[in-house]
N, C-alpha and C positions, 0 to 999 in steps of 0.2 A: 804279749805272748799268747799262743795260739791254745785253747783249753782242747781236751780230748776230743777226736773226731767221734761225732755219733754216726752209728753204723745201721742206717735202715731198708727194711726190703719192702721191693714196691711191689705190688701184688693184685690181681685184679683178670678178669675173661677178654679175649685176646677186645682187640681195636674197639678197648673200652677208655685207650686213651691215654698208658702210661707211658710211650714215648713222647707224646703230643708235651705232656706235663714234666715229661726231664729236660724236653729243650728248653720249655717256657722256665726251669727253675736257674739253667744256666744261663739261658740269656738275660732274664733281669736278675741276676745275681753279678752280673759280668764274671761269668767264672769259666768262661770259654776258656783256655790260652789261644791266645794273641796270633801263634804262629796255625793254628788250625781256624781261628774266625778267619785269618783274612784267605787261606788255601783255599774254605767255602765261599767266600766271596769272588775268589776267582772263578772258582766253577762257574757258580750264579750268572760273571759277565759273562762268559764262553759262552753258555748256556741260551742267553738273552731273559734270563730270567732275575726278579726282584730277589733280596736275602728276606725273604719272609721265616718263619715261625717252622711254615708247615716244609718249606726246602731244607729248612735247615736240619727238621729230626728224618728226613728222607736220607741226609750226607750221613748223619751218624747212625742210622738202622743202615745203611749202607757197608758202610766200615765196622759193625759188626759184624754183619754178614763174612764179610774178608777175613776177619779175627776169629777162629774160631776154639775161643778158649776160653776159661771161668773169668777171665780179669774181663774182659771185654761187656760183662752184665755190670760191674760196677761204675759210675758216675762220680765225681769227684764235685764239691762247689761250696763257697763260703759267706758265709751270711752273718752279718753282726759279730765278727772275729771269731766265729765258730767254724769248725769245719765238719761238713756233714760228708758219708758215702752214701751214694744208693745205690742198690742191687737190685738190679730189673729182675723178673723172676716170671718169663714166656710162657711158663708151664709150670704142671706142680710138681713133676721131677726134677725140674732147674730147682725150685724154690725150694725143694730139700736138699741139695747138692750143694746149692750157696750157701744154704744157713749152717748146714755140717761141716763150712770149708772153715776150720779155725780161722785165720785170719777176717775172714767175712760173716764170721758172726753177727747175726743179725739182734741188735736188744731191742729194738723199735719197728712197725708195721707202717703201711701207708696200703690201706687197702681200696683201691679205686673203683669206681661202677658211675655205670653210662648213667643218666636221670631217665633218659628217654627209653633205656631198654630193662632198666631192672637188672634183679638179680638173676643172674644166672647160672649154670651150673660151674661152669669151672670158678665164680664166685664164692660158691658155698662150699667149693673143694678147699678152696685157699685158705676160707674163714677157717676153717677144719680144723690143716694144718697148723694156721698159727696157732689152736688152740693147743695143739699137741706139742707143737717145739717150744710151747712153755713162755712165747712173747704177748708181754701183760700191756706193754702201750701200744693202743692198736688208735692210728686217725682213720678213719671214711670220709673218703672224701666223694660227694657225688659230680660227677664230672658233666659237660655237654650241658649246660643249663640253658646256656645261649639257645638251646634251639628250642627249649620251650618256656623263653621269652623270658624269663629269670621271673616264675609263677612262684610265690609261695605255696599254694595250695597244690602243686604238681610234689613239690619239695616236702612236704607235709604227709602227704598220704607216703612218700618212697619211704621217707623216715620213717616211720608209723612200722613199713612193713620189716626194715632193715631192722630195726632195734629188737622186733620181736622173733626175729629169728636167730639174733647174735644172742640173746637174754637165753634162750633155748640150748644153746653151746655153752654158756656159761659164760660169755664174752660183753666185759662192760668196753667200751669205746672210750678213749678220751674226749673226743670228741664227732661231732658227723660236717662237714663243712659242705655248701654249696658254692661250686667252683666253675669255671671255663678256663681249663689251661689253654684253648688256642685265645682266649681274648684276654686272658691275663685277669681274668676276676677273681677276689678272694685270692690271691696268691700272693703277693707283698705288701696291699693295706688291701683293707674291708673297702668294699663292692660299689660303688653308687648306686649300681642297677639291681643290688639287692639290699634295700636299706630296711626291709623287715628281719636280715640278718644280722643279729648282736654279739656275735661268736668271736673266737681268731680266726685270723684269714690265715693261711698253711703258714707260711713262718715262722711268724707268731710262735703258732701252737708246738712244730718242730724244736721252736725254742725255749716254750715252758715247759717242756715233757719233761719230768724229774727223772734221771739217770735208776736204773730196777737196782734196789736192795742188794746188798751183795751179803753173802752167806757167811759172814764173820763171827756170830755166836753158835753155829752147831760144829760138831767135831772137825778136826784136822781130819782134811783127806786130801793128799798129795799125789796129782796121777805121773806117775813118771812116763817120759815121752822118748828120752833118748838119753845116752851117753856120750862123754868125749874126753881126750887127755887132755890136758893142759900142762904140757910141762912133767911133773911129778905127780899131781893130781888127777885125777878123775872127777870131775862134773857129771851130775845128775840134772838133766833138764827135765821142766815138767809143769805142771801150772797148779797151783792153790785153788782147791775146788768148792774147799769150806774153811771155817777156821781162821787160825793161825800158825806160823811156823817160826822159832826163833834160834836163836844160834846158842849153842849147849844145849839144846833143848832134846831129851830121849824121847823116842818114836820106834815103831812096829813096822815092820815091812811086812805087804800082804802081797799074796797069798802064803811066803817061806816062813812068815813069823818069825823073822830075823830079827833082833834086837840091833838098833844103831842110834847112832849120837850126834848131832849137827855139831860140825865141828866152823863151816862158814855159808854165808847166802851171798848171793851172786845174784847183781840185774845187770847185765851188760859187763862194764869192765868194774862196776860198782860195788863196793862192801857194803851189806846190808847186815843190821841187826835183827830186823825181822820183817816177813813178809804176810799180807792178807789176802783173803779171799779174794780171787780173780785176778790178781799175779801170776805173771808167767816169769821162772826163777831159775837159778841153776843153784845147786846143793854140793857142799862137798862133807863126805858121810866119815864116820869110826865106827867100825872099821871097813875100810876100801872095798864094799862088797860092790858083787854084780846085781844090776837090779833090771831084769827083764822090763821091754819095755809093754805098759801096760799094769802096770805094778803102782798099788798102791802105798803109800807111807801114811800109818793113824799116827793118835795120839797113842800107847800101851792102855791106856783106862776104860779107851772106847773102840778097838782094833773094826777094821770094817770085814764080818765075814765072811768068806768062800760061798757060793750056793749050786745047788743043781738042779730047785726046782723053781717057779716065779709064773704070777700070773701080769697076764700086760694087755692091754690096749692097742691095738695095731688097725693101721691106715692101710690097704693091702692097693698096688699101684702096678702090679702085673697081670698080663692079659691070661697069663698060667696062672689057677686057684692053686693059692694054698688048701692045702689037704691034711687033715687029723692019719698021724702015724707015719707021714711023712719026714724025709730030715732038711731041714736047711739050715742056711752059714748065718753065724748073728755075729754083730759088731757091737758093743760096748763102747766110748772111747777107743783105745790101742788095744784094745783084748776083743779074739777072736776066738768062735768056739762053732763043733755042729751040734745042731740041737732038733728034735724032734718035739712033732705037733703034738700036745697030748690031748687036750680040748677045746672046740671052738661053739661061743657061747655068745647071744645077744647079738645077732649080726643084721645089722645096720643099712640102711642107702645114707651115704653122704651128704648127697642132694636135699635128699626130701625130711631125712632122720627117721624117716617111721624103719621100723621093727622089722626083718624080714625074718628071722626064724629065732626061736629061744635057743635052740644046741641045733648044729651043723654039722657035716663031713668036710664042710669045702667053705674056704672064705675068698670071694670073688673080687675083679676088677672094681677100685672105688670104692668099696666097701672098706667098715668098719666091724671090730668082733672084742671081743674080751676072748684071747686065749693062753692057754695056759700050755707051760714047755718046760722041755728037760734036756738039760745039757749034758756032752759026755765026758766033758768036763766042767771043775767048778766055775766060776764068773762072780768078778765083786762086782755090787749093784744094791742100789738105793733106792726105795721110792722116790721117782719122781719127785710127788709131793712134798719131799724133804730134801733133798740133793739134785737138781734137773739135770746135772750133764752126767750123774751116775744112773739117772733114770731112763735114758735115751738111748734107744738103740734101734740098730739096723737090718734087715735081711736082706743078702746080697747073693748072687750067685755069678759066677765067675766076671766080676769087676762091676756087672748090672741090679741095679737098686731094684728091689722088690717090694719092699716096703718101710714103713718108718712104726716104732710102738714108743711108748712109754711103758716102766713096769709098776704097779700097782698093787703089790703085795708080792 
């Protein structure tokens, strides 16, 4: 029986090599199907060309190209009766778009860099983000080693500077691996040609990554997602954010402050007596109320409160500055609100991290700030720190992503 697929996003400054290393992960994984190995291989003889490594991620950057849709960054492949996804992530607007897409939630990083070029900027953009969307198993893998001849001492000094830029983020690594995805080093056993490396070689490591903590001793917080009939009933769909949820069990609807009573839980067509943190469930409530979607359900002991005012940390990713006394659209989970700038503080280069101004009028392309907002309506929300998918949120303006924060008080 096949245990949960883990969900990881690949990340890294472009043709630094994270197609190169999705082929090499399906090809020695055999996790091609069958009926598209052999399509490529027809090409290939057409073609007059071998099924090498580097044809093969040309067919499938090919046929993305052609797909132009979120599923087409995911990768599918199975290793040791596990099954893993990965989420190519071209840019850092893709990489916040896949990680927010429910389904493609990302709980694991694979963040990749050439050896021979260093860090780069759209490197240190992505380290950023993972810091921000809250993912705590982060691998590095250094790629291209082949070409400077698989040198410890090259490997040594990159490490050296890698670690002290991520330790500066706040970012421990699980690991930093020295790799060739086109020659297949360090990718399903450890390396000959780097025998000064003692490490796991990516699989491995993929494999002993321990599953993140899931939020099951701080309060119930229930985000409802949607509704539907069933018959005589009304199902509340939604997903267990923290906590617990159990059947008789009274609960708070937030923001109405409705009193209601689990009368049963629902996963599929299944009776459940109770569900945990990071369950996605359906609810059937007493009494049959309506529950906007975006609505929360507490515990009564610990209800989660309305707010209008919140300071937050924001990644800003449009070529338009945000502006102090300005308004824009914020996303929460399912709750949407407009909210105006009220101060922008501590503003940042992403790149480099140094300090560009203590207080701001304007928070720029790439940059980072600590600001603080008010909404014109309430919004439930959580530090980060304590709740990450109540801490998360978005500035949008008509369908286009502006930036990504976390709230921080």
């Amino acid at each position: 029986m096949l245990k949960k697929t883990k969900k990881i996003v690949i990340a890294g400054h472009v043709d630094h090599g994270k197609s190169t290393l999705i082929g090499r992960l399906l090809l020695d994984t055999n996790s091609l199907p069958a009926a598209r190995l052999s399509e490529i291989e027809k090409i290939a003889r057409e073609s007059g060309k071998d099924l090498e490594l580097a044809f093969l991620v040309d067919q499938l950057k090919e046929e993305r190209r052609r797909k132009m849709t979120i599923d087409t960054t995911q990768t599918n492949f199975k290793w040791k009766e596990k099954n893993y996804t990965l989420i190519d992530a071209p840019g850092h607007k893709e990489l916040i778009k896949n990680m927010l897409t429910g389904a493609s939630m990302a709980e694991s990083a694979i963040l990749i860099i050439d050896a021979q070029q260093g860090l780069k900027e759209q490197t240190r953009r992505h380290a950023y983000l993972i810091k921000m969307l809250g993912i705590k198993q982060l691998i590095v893998v250094l790629n291209k080693m082949d070409l400077l001849d698989y040198r410890f001492k090259d490997f040594k000094k990159l490490n050296a500077r890698l670690l002290s830029f991520l330790k500066a983020l706040g970012i421990r690594p699980y690991c930093v691996i020295p790799l060739s995805a086109k020659e297949g080093e360090n990718i399903v056993s450890l390396s000959k040609r780097m025998p000064w490396y003692r490490g796991e070689f990516l699989l491995q490591a993929l494999d002993n990554m321990q599953p993140a903590q899931k939020e099951g001793k701080k309060p119930l917080r229930f985000c409802v997602q949607d509704t539907y009939q069933s018959g005589k009933e009304k199902i509340i769909l939604g997903k267990v954010l923290s906590g617990s949820i159990k059947k008789n069990q009274r609960a708070v609807v937030m923001p109405s402050f409705k009193k209601i009573k689990i009368k049963a839980i629902r996963v599929y067509k299944e009776k459940r007596a109770r569900a945990a943190a990071g369950e996605s469930i359906g609810l059937i409530i007493r009494p049959a109320l309506h529950i906007r979607r975006g609505g929360i359900i507490s515990h009564p002991a610990s209800p989660l409160m309305p707010r209008h005012k919140f300071n937050s940390r924001i990644f800003w990713l449009s070529a338009k500055p945000l502006r102090t006394q300005r308004h824009a659209f914020l996303r929460i989970l399912a709750q949407e609100a407009c909210c105006s700038v009220e101060k922008i503080t501590q503003r940042i280069n992403s790149t480099t991290l140094a300090m560009l101004a203590k207080e701001s009028k304007e928070l720029r392309l790439n940059e980072v700030a600590q600001v603080s907002w008010e909404t014109k309506q309430p919004l439930l929300m959580e530090n980060f720190s304590f709740i990450e998918e109540l801490g998360r949120f978005v500035v949008e303006s008509k369908n286009s992503l502006l930036g990504i924060g976390i709230i921080t008080e």
